[in-house]
C-alpha positions as CSV (number, residue, x, y, z in Angstrom):
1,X,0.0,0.0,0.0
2,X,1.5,3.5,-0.8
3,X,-0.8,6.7,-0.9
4,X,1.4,10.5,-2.1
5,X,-0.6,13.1,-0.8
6,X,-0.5,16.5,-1.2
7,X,0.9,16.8,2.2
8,X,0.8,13.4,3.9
9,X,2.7,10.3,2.6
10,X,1.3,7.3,3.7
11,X,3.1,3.8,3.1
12,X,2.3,0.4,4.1
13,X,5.6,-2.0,4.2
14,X,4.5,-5.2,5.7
15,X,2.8,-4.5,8.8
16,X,3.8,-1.2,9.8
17,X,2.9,1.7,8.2
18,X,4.6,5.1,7.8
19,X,2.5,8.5,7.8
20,X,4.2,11.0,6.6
21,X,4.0,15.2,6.7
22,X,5.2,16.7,3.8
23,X,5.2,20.6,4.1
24,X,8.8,21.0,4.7
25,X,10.7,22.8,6.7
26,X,8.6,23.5,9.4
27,X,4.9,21.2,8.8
28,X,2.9,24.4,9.8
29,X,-0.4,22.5,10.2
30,X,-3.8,23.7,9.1
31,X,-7.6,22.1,9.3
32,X,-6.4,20.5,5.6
33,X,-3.3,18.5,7.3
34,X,-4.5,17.3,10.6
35,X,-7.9,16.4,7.8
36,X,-5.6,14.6,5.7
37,X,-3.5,12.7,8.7
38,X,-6.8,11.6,9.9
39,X,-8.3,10.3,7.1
40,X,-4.7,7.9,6.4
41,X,-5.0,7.1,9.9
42,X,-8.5,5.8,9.2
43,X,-8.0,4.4,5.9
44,X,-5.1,2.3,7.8
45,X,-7.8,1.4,10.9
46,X,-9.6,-0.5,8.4
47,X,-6.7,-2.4,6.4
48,X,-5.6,-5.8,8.5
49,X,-2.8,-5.7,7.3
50,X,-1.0,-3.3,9.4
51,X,-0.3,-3.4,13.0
52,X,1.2,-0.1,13.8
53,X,1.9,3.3,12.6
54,X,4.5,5.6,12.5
55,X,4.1,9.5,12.3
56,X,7.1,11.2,11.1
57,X,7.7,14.3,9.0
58,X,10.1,16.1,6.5
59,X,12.2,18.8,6.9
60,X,14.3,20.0,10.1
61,X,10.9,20.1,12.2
62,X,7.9,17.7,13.3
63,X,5.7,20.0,13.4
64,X,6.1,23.9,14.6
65,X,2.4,24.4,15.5
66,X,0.2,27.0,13.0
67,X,2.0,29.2,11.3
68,X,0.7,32.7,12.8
69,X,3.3,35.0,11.2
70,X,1.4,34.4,8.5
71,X,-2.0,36.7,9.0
72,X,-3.9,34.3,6.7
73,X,-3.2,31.7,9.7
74,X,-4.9,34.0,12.5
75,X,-8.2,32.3,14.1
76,X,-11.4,33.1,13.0
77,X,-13.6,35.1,15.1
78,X,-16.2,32.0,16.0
79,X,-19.0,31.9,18.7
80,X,-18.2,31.4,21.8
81,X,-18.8,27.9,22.5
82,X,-18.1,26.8,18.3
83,X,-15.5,23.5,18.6
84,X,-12.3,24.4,16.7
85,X,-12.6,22.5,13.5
86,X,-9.3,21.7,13.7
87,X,-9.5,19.8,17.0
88,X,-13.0,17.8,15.5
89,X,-10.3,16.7,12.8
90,X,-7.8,15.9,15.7
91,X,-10.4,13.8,17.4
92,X,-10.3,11.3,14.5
93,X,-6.8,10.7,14.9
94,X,-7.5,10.1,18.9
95,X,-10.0,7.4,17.9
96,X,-7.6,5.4,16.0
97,X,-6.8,1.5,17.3
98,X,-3.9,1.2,16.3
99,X,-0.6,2.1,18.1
100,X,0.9,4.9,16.9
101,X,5.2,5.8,17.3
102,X,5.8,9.2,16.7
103,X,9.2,10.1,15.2
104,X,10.3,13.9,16.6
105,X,13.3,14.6,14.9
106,X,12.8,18.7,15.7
107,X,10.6,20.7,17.3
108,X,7.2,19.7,17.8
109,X,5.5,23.3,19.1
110,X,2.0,24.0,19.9
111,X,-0.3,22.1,18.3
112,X,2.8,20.3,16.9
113,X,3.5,18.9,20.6
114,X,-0.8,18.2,20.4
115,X,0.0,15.8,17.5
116,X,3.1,14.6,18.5
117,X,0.8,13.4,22.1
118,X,-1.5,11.2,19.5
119,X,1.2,8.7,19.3
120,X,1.4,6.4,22.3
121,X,5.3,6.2,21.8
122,X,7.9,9.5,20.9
123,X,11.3,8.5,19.7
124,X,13.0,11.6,19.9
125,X,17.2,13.4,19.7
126,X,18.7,16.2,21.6
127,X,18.2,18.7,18.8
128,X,14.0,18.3,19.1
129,X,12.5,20.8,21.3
130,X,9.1,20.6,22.8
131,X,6.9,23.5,23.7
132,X,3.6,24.5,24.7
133,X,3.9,27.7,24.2
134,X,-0.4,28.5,24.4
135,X,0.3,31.3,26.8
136,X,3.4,32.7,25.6
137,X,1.2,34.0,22.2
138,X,-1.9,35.1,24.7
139,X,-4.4,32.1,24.5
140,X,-5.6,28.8,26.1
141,X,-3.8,25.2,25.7
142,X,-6.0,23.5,22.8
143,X,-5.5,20.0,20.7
144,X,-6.4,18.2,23.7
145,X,-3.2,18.9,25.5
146,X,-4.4,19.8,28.8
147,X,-6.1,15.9,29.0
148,X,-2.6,14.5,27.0
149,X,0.3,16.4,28.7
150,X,-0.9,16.2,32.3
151,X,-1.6,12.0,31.5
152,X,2.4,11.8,30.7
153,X,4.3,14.2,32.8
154,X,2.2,14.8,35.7
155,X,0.6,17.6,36.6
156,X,2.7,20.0,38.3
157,X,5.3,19.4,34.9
158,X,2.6,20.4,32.9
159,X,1.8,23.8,34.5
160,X,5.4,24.7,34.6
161,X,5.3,24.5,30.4
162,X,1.9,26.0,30.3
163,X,2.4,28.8,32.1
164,X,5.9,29.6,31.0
165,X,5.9,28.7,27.5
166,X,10.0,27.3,27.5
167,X,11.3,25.1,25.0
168,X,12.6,21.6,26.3
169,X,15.2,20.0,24.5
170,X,14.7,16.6,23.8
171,X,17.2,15.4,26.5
172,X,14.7,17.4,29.0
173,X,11.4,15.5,27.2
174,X,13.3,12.3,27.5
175,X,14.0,12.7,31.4
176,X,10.2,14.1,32.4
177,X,8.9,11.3,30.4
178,X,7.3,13.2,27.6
179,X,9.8,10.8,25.1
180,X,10.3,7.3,26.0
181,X,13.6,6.6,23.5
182,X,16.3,9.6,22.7
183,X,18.3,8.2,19.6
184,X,21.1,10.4,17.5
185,X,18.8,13.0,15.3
186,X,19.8,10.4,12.0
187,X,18.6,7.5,14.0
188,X,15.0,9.0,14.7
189,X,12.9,7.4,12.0
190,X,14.5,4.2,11.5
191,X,14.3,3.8,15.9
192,X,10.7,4.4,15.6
193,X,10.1,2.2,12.8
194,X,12.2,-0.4,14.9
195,X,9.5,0.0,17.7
196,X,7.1,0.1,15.5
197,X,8.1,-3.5,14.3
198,X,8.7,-4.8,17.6
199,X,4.7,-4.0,18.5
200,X,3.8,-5.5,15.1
201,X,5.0,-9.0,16.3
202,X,3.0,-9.2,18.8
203,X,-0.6,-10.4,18.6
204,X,-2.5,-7.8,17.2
205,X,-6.1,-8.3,18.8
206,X,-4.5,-8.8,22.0
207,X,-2.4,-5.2,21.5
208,X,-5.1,-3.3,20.5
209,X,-7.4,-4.9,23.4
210,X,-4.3,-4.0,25.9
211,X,-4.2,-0.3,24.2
212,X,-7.8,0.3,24.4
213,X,-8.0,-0.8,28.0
214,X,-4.8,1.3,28.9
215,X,-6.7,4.4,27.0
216,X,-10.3,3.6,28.1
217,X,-12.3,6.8,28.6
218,X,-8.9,8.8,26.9
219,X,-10.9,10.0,23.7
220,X,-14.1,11.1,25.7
221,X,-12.0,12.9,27.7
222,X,-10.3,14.7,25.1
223,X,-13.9,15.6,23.8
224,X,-14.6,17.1,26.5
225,X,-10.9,18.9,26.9
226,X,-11.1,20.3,23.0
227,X,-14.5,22.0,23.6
228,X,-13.6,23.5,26.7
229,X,-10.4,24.8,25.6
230,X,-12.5,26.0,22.4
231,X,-14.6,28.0,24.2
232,X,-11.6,29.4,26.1
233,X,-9.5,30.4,22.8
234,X,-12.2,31.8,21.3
235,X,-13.0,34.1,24.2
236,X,-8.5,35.1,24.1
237,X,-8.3,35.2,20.3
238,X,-10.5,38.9,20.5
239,X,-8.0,40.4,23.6
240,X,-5.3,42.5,23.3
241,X,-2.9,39.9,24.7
242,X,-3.2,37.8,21.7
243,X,-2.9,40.0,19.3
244,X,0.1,41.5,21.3
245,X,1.5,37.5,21.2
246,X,1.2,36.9,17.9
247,X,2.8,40.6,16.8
248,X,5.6,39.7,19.2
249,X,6.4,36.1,17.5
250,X,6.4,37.6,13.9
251,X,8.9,40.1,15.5
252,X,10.8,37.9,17.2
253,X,10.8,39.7,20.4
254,X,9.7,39.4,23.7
255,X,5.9,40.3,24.3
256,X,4.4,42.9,26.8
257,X,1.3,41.3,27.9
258,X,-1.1,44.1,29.6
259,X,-3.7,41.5,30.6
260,X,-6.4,43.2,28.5
């Protein structure tokens, strides 16, 4: 099975399958990607023939979040309790059975570190860096992240990147738990495929019955998590802080939040 997308690569060697972002360097995401992932994740679900997937990416990043230096990229104005349509798309992903490796061979920012949390597994190098940087640009955690990152690292580690924003190198993610494997940045894809292979061998049905019972309630909660932090972004995308957030990234300077 091979599928080129516009943006996502999917191929199907054997039993493991590689997903693949194509937007190069960076793998800004919009509705249209996190769409496209899903709908290769789901094409997969239903194929027998593979047992795991891996989520990788080209270019120097996995994924550095949306893209809002570019104005076109900016949030919608929405009603106040509207679901992100991104996040719906995101849910799909969520639902999948089959367990997922995520190869982070940069940084994986945002809603980058959202997707990068899909995967049950992150293989990861010392060059990656991880943020949540939400309330560094002026708005609410969203992709699911405040159900996903407190469910690895703990609570208390997840407020500390919440509220400050700070890059982790991979080293960092690798010691907190957020990775579980930290390879040489060449070794990334082919470790993940590795661990991907090493799931594969095992009995399918009883993996995916492990997975589901290790996960059970995970994508309800998520439901919940991506509505609420909907209605939150929505309210912060029309204050002054954003827009202050998002002027100060394009400038690449430090941002003077008034709390208005």
């Amino acid at each position: 099975m091979s599928n080129d997308g516009t943006d996502v690569g999917i191929d199907l060697d054997g039993t493991v399958a590689v997903v693949e972002m194509r937007r190069p360097p960076h793998n800004y995401f919009d509705v249209a990607l996190i769409a496209e992932l899903a709908s290769g994740f789901e094409a997969l679900e239903a194929d027998p023939r593979c047992r795991a997937i891996v989520l990788c990416a080209q270019g120097t990043s996995f994924c550095a979040g949306a893209n809002f230096a570019n104005r076109d990229a900016t949030p919608p104005q929405r009603s106040a309790r509207a679901i992100n349509p991104l996040y719906g798309e995101a849910l799909r992903l969520f639902s999948c059975s089959k367990p997922v490796v995520a190869a982070v061979q940069g940084p994986a920012v945002g809603g980058g570190l959202g997707l990068a949390l899909v995967a049950d597994f992150r293989v990861t190098c010392a060059e990656a860096r991880f943020s949540a940087n939400f309330n560094r640009l002026g708005f609410h955690p969203g992709f699911g992240l405040s159900v996903t990152l407190p469910r690895l690292v703990g609570v208390q580690q997840a407020a500390l990147l919440f509220y400050t924003g700070r890059r982790i190198d991979g080293a960092q993610a690798h010691r907190i738990g957020l990775a579980d494997e930290l390879v040489a940045q060449d070794q990334v894809r082919a470790r993940a495929l590795e661990l991907a292979r090493e799931i594969a061998v095992s009995a399918p049905i009883a993996v995916q019955s492990t997975r589901a019972t290790l996960r059970a309630g995970l994508v309800e909660q998520i439901r919940s998590a991506v509505a609420h932090e909907s209605m939150e972004q929505n309210a912060h995308f029309k204050t002054a802080d954003f827009r202050e957030g998002v002027a100060a990234m394009a400038a690449r300077r430090e941002p003077q939040f008034k709390g208005e």
